[in-house]
PDB file as gemmi writes it, atoms N, CA and C in Angstrom:
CRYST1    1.000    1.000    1.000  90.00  90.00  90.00 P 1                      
ATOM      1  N   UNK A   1     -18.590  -3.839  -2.398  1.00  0.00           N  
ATOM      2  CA  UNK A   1     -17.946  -2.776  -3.129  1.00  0.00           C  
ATOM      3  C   UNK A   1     -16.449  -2.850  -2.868  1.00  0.00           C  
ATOM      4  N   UNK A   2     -15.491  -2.666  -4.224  1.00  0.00           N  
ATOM      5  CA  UNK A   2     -14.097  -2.437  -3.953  1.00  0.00           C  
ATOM      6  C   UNK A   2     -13.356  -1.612  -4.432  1.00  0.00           C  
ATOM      7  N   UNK A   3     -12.408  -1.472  -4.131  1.00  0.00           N  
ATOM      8  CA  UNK A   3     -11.753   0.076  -5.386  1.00  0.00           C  
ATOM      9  C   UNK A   3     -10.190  -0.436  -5.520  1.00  0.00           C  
ATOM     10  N   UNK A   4      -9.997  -0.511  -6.491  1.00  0.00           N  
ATOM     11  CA  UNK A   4      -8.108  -0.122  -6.776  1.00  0.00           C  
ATOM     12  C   UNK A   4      -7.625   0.820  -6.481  1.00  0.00           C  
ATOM     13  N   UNK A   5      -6.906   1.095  -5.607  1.00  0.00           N  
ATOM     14  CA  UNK A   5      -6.220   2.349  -5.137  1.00  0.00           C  
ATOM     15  C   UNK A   5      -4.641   2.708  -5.758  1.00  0.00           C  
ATOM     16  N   UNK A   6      -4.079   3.432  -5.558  1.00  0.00           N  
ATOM     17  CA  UNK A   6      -2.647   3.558  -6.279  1.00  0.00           C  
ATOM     18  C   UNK A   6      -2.056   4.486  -4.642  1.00  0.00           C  
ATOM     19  N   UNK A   7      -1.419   3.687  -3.683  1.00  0.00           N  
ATOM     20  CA  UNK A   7      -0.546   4.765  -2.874  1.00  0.00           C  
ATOM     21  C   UNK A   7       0.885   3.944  -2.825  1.00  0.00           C  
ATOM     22  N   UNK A   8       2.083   4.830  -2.935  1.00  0.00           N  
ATOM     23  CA  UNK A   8       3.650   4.481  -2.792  1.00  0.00           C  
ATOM     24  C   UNK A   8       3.609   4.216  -4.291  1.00  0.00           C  
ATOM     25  N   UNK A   9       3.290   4.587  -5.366  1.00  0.00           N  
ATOM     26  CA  UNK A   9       3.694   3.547  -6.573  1.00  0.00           C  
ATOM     27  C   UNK A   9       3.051   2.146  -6.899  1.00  0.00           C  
ATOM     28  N   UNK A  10       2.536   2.110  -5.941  1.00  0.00           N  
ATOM     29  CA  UNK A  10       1.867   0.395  -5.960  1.00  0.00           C  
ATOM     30  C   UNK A  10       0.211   0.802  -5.811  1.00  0.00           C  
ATOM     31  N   UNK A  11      -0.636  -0.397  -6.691  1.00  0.00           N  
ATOM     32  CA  UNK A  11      -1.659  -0.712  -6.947  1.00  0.00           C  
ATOM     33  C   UNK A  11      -2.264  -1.483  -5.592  1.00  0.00           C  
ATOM     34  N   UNK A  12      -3.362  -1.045  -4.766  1.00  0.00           N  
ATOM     35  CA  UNK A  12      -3.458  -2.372  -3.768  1.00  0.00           C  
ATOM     36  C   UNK A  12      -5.379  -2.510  -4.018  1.00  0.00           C  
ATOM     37  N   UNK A  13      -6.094  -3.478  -4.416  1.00  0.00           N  
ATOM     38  CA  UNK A  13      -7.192  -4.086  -4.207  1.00  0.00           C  
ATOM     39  C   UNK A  13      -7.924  -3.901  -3.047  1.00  0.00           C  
ATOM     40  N   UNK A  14      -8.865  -3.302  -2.427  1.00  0.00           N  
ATOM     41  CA  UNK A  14      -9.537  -3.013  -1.149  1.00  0.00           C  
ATOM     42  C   UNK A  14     -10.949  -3.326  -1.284  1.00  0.00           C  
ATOM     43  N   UNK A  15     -11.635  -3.423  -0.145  1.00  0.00           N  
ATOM     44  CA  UNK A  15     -12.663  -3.292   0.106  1.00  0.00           C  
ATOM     45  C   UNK A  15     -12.909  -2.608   2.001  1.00  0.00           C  
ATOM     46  N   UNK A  16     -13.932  -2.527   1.975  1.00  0.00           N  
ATOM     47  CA  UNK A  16     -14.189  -1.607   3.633  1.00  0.00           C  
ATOM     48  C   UNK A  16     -13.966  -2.649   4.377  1.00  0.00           C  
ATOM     49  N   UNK A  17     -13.438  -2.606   5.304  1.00  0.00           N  
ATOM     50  CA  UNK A  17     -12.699  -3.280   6.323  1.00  0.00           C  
ATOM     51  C   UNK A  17     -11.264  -4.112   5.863  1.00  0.00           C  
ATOM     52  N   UNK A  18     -10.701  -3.856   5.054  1.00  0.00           N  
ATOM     53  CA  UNK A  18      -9.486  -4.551   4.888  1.00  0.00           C  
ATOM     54  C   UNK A  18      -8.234  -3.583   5.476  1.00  0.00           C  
ATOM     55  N   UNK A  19      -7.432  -4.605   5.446  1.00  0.00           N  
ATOM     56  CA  UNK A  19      -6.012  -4.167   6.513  1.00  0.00           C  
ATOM     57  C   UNK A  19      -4.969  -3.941   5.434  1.00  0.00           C  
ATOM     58  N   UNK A  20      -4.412  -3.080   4.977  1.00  0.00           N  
ATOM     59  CA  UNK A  20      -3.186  -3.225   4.179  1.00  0.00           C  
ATOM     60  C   UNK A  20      -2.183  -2.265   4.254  1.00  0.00           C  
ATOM     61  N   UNK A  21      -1.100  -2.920   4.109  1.00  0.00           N  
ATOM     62  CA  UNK A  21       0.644  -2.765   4.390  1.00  0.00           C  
ATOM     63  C   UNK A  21       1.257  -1.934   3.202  1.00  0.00           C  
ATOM     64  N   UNK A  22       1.118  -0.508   3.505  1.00  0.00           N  
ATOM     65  CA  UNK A  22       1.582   0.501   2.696  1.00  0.00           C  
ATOM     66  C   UNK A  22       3.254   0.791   2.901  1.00  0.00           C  
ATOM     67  N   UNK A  23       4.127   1.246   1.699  1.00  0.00           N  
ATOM     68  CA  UNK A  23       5.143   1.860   2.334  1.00  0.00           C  
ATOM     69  C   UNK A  23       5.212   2.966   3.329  1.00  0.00           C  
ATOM     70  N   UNK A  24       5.918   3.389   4.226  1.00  0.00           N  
ATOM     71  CA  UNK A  24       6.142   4.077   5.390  1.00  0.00           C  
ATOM     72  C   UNK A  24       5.809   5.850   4.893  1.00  0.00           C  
ATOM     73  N   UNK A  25       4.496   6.059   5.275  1.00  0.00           N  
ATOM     74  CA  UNK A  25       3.838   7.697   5.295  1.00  0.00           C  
ATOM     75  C   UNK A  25       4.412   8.146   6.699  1.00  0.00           C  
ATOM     76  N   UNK A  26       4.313   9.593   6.380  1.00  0.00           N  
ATOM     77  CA  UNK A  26       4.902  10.484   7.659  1.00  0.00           C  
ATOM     78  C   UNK A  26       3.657  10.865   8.411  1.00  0.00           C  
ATOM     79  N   UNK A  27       2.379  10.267   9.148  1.00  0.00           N  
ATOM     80  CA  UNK A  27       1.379  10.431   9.376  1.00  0.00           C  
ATOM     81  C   UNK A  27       1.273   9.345  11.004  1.00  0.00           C  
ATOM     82  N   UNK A  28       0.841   9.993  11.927  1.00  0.00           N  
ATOM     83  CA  UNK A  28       0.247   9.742  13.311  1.00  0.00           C  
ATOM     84  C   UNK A  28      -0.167   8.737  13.578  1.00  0.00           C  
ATOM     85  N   UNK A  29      -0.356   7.893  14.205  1.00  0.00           N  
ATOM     86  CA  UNK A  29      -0.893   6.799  14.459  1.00  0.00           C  
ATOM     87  C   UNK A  29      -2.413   7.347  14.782  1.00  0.00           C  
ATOM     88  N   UNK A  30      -3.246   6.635  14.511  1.00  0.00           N  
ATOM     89  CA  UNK A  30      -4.958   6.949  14.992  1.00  0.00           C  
ATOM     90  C   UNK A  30      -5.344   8.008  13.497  1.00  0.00           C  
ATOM     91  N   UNK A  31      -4.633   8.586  12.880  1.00  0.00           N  
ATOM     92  CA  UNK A  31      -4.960   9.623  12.096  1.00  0.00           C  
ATOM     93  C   UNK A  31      -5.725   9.274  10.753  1.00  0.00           C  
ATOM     94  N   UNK A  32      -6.515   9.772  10.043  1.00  0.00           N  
ATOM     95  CA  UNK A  32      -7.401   9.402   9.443  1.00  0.00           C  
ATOM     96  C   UNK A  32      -6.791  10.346   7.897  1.00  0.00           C  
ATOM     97  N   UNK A  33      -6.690   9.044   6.812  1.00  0.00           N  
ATOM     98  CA  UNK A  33      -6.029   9.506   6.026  1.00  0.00           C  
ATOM     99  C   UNK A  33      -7.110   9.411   4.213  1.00  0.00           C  
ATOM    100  N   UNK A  34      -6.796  10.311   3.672  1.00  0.00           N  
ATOM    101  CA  UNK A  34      -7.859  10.120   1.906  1.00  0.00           C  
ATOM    102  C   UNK A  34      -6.856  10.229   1.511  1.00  0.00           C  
ATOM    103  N   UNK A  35      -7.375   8.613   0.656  1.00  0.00           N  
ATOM    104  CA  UNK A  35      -6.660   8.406  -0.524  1.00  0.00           C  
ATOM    105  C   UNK A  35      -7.148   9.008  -1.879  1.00  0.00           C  
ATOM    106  N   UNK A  36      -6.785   9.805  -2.422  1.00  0.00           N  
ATOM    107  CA  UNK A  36      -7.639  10.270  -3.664  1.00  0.00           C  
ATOM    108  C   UNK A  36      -7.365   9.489  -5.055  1.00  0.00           C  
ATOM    109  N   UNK A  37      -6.055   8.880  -4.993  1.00  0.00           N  
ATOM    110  CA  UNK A  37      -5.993   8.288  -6.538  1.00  0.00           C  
ATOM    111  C   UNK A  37      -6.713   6.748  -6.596  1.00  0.00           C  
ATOM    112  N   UNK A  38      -8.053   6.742  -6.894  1.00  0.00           N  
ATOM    113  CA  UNK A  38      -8.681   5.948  -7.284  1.00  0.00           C  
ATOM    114  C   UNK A  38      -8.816   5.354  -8.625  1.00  0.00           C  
ATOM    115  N   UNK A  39      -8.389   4.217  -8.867  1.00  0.00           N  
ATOM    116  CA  UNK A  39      -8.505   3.786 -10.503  1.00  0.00           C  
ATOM    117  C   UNK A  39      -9.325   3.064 -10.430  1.00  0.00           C  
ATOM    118  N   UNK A  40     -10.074   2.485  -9.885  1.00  0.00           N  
ATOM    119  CA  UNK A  40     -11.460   1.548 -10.399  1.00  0.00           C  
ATOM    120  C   UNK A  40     -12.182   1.532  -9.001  1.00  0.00           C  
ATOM    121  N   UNK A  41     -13.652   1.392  -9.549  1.00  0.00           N  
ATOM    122  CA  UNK A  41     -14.408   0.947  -8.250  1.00  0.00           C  
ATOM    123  C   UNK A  41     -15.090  -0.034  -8.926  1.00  0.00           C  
ATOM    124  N   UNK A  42     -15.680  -0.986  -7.914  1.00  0.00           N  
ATOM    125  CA  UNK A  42     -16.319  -2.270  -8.203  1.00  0.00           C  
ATOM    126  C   UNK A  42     -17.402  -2.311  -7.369  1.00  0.00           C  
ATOM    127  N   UNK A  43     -18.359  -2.554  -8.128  1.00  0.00           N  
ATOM    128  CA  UNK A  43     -20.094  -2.361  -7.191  1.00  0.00           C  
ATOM    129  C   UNK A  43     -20.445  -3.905  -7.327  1.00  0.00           C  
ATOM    130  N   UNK A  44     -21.360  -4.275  -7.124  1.00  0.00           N  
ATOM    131  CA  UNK A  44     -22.375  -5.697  -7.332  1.00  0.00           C  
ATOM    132  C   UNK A  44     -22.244  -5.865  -8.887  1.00  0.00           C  
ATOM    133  N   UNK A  45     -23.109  -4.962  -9.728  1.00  0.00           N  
ATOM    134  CA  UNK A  45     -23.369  -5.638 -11.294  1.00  0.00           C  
ATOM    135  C   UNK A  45     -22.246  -4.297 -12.354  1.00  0.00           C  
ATOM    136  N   UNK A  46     -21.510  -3.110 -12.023  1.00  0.00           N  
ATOM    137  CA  UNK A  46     -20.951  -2.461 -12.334  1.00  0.00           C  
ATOM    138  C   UNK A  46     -19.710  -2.211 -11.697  1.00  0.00           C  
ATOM    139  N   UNK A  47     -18.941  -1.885 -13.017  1.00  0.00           N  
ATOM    140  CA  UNK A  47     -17.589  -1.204 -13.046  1.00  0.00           C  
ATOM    141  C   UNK A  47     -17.267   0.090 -13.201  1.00  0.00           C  
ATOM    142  N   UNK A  48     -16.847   1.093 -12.628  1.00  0.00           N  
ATOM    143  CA  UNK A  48     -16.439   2.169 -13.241  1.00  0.00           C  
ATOM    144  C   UNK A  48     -14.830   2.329 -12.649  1.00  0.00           C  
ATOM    145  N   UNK A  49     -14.327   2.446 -14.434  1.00  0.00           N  
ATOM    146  CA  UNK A  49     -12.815   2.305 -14.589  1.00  0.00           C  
ATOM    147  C   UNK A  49     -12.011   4.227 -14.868  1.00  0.00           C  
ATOM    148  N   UNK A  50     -11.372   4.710 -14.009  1.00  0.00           N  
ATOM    149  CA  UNK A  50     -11.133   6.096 -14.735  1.00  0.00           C  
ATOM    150  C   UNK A  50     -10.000   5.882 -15.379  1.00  0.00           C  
ATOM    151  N   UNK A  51      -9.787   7.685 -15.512  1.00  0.00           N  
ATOM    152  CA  UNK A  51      -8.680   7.687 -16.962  1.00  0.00           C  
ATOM    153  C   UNK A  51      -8.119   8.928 -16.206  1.00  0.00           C  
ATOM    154  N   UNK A  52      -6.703   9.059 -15.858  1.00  0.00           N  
ATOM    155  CA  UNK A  52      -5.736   7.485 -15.136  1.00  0.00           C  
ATOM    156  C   UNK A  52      -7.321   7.621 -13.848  1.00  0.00           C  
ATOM    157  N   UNK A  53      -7.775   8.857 -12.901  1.00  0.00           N  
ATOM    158  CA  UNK A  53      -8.705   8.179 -11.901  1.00  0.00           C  
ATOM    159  C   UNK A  53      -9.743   8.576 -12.204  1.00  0.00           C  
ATOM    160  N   UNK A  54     -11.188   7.765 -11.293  1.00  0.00           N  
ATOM    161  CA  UNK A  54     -12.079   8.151 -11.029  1.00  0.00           C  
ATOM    162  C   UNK A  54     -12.088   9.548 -10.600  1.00  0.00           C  
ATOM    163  N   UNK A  55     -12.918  10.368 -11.090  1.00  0.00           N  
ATOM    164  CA  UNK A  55     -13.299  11.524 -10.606  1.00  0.00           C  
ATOM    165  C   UNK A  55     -14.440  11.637  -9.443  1.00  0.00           C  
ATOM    166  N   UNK A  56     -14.005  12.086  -8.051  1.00  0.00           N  
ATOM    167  CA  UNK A  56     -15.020  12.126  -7.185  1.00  0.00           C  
ATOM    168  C   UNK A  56     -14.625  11.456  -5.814  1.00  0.00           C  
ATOM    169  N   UNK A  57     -13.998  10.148  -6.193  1.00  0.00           N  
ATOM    170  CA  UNK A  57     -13.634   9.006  -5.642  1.00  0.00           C  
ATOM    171  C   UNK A  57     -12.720   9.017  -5.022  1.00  0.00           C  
ATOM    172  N   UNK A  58     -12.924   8.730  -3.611  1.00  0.00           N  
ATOM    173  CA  UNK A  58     -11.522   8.731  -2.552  1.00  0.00           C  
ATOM    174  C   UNK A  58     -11.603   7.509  -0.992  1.00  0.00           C  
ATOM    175  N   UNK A  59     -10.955   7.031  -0.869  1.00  0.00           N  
ATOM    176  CA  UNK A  59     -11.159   6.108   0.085  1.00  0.00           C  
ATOM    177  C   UNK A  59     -10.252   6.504   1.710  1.00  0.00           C  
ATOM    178  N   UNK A  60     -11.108   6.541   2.517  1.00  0.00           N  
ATOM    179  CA  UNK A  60     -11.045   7.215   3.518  1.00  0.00           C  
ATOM    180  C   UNK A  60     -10.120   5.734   4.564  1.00  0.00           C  
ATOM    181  N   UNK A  61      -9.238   5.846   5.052  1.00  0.00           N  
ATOM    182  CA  UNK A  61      -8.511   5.123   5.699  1.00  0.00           C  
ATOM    183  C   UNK A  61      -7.590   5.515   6.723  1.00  0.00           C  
ATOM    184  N   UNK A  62      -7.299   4.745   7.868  1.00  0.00           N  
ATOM    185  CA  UNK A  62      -7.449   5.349   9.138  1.00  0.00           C  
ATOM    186  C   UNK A  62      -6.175   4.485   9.785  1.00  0.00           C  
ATOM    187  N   UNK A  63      -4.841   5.403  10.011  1.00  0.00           N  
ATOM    188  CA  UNK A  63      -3.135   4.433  10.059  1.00  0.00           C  
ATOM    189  C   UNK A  63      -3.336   3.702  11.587  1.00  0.00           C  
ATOM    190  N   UNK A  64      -3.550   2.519  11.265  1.00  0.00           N  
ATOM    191  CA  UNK A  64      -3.464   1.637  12.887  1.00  0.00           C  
ATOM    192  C   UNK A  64      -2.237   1.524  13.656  1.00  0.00           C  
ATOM    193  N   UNK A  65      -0.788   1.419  12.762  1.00  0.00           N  
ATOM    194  CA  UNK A  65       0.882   1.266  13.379  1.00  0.00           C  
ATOM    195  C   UNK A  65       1.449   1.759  11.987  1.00  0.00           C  
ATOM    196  N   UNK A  66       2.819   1.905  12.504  1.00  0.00           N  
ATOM    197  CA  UNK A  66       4.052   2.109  11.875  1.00  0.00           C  
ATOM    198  C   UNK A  66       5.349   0.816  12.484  1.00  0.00           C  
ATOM    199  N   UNK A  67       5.932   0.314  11.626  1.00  0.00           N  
ATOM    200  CA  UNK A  67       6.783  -0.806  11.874  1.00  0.00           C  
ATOM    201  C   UNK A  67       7.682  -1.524  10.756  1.00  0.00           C  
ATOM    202  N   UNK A  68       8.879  -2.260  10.725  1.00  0.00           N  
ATOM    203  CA  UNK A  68       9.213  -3.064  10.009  1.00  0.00           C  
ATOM    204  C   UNK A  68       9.129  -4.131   9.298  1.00  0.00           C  
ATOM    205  N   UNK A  69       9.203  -4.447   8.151  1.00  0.00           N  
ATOM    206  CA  UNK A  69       9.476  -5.744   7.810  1.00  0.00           C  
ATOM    207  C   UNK A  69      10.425  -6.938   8.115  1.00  0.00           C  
ATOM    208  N   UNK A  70      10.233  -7.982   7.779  1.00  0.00           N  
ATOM    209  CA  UNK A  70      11.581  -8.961   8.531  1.00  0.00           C  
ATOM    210  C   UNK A  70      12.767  -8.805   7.523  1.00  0.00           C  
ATOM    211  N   UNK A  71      13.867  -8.811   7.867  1.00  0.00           N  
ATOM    212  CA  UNK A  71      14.859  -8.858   7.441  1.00  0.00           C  
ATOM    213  C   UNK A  71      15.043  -9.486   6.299  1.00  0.00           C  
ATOM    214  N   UNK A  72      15.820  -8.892   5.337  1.00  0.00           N  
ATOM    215  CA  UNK A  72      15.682  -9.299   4.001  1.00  0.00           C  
ATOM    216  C   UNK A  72      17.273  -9.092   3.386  1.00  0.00           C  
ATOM    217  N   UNK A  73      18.079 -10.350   2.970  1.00  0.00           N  
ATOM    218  CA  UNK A  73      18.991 -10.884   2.887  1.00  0.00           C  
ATOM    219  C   UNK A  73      19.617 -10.038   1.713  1.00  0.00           C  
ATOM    220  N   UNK A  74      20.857  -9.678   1.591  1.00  0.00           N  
ATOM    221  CA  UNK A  74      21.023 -10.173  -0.108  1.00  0.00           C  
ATOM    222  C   UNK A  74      22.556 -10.211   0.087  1.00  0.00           C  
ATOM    223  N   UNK A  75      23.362 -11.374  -0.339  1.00  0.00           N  
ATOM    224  CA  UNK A  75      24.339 -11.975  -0.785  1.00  0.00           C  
ATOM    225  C   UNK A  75      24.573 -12.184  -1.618  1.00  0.00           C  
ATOM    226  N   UNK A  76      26.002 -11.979  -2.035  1.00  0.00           N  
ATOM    227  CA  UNK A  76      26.790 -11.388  -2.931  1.00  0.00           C  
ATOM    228  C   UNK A  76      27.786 -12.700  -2.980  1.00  0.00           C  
ATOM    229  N   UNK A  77      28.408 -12.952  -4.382  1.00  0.00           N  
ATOM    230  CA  UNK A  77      29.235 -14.490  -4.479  1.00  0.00           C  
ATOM    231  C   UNK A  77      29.973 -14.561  -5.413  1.00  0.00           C  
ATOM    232  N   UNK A  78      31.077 -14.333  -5.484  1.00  0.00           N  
ATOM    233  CA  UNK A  78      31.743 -15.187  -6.893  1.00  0.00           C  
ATOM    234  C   UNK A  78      32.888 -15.891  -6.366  1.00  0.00           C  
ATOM    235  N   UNK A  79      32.632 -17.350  -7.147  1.00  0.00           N  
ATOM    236  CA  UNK A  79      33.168 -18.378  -6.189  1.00  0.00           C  
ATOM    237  C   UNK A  79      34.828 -17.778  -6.612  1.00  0.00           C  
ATOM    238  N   UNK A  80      36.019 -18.487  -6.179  1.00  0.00           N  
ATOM    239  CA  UNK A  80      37.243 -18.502  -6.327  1.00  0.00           C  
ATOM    240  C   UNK A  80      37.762 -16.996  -6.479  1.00  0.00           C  
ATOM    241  N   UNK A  81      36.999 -16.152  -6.472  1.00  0.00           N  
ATOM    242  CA  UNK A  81      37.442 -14.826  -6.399  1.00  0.00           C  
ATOM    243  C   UNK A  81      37.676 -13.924  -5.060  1.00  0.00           C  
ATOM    244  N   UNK A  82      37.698 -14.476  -3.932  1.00  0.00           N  
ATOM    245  CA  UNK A  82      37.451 -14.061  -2.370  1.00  0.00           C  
ATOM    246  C   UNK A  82      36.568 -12.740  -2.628  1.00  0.00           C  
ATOM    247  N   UNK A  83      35.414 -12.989  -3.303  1.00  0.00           N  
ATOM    248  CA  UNK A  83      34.462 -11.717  -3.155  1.00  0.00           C  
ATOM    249  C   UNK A  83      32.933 -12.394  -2.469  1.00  0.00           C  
ATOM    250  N   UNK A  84      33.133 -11.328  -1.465  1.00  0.00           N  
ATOM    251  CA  UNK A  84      31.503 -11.998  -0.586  1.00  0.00           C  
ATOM    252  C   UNK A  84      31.112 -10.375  -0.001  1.00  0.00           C  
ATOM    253  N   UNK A  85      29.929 -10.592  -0.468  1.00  0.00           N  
ATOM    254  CA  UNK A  85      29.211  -9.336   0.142  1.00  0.00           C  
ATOM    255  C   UNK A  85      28.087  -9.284   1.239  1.00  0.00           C  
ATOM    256  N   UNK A  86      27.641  -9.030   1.669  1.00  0.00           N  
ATOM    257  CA  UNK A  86      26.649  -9.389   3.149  1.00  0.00           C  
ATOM    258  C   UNK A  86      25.813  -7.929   3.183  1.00  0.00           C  
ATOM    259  N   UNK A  87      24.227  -8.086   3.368  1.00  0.00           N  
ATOM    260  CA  UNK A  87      23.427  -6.703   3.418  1.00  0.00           C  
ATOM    261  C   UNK A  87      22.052  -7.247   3.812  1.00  0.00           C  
ATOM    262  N   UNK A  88      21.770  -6.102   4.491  1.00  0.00           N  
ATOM    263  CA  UNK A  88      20.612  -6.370   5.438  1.00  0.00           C  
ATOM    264  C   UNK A  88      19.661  -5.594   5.221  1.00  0.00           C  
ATOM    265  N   UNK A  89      18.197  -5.633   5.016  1.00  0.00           N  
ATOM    266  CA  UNK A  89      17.551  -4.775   4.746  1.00  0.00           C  
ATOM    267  C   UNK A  89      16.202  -4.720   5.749  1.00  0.00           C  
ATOM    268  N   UNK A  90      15.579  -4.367   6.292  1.00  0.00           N  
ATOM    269  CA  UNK A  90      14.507  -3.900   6.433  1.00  0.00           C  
ATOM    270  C   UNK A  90      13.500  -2.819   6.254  1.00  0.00           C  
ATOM    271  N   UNK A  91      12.426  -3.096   5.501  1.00  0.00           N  
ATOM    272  CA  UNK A  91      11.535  -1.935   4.948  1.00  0.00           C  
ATOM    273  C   UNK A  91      10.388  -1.532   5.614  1.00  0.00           C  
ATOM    274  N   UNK A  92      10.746  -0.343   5.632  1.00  0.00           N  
ATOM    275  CA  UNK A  92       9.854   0.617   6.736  1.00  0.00           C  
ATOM    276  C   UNK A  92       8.430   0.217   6.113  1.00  0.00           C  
ATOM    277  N   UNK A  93       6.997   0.408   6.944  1.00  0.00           N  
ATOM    278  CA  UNK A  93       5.735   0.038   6.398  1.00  0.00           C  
ATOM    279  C   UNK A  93       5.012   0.930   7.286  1.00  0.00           C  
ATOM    280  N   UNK A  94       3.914   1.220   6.782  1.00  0.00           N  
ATOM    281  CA  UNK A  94       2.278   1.792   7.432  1.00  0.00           C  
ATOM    282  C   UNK A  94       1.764   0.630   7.518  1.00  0.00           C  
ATOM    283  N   UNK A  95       0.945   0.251   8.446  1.00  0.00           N  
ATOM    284  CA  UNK A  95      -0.473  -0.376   8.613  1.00  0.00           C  
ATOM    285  C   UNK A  95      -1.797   0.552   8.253  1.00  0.00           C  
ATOM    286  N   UNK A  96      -2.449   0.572   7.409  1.00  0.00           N  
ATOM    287  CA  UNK A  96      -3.504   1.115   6.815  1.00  0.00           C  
ATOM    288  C   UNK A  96      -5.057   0.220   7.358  1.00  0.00           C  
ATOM    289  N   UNK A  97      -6.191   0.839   7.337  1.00  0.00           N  
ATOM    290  CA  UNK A  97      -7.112   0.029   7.918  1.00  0.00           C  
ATOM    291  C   UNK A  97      -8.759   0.798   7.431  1.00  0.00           C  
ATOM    292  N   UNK A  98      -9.264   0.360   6.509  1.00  0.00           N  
ATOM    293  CA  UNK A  98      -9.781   0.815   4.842  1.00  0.00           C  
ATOM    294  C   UNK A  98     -11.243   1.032   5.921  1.00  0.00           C  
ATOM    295  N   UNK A  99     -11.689   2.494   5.710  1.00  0.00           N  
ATOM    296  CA  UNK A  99     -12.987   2.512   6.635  1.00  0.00           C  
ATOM    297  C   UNK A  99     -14.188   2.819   5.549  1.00  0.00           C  
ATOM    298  N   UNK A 100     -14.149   3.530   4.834  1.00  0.00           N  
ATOM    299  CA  UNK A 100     -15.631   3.976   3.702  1.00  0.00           C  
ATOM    300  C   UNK A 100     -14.805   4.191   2.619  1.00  0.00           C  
ATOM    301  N   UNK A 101     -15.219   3.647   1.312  1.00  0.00           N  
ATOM    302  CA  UNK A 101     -15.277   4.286  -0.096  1.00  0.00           C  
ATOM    303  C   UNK A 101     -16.031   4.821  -0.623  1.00  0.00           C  
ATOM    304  N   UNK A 102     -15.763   6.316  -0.699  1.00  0.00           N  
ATOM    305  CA  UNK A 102     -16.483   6.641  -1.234  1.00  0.00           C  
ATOM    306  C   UNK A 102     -16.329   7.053  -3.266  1.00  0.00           C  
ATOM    307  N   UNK A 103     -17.710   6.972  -3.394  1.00  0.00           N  
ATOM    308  CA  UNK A 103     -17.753   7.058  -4.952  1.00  0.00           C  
ATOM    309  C   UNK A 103     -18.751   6.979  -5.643  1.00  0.00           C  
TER     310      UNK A 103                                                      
END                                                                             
């Protein structure tokens, strides 16, 4: 069984026991979190697709860390013009850790 979930704006693919890298929630480490916007679940021989969600359907997931991403560049250039720009980014993340779907 799997479900499409929708958390931060983004779509992420799951099934029970998967690990996935959400943008940064204001939520506890160990704390046990429902996701309610469910857009599809996936069984063995059936689909059920909602409109925008499933009704009923929520996937129960449980925050393992909070932490960064690696550093992420962006440079700036135009040749013969002495213009150079330099920026550093790192993006805050949840560790998510997918325990029951229910549906």
């Amino acid at each position: 069984m799997y479900a499409v979930i929708e958390e931060g704006g983004k779509q992420y693919r799951v099934s029970q026991g998967d690990r996935i890298r959400v943008e940064k929630r204001d939520i506890e480490e160990g704390a046990v979190l429902s996701i309610d916007k469910v857009l599809m679940i996936g069984r063995d021989d059936e689909v059920v697709i909602g409109a925008p969600y499933v009704e009923g359907a929520s996937v129960t997931a449980k925050v393992l860390e909070h932490g960064k991403e690696d550093k992420v560049i962006v440079f700036k250039y135009r040749r013969k013009k002495n213009y150079r720009r330099f920026r550093g980014h790192r993006q805050q993340y949840t560790d998510l850790s997918v325990e029951v779907i229910n549906g």
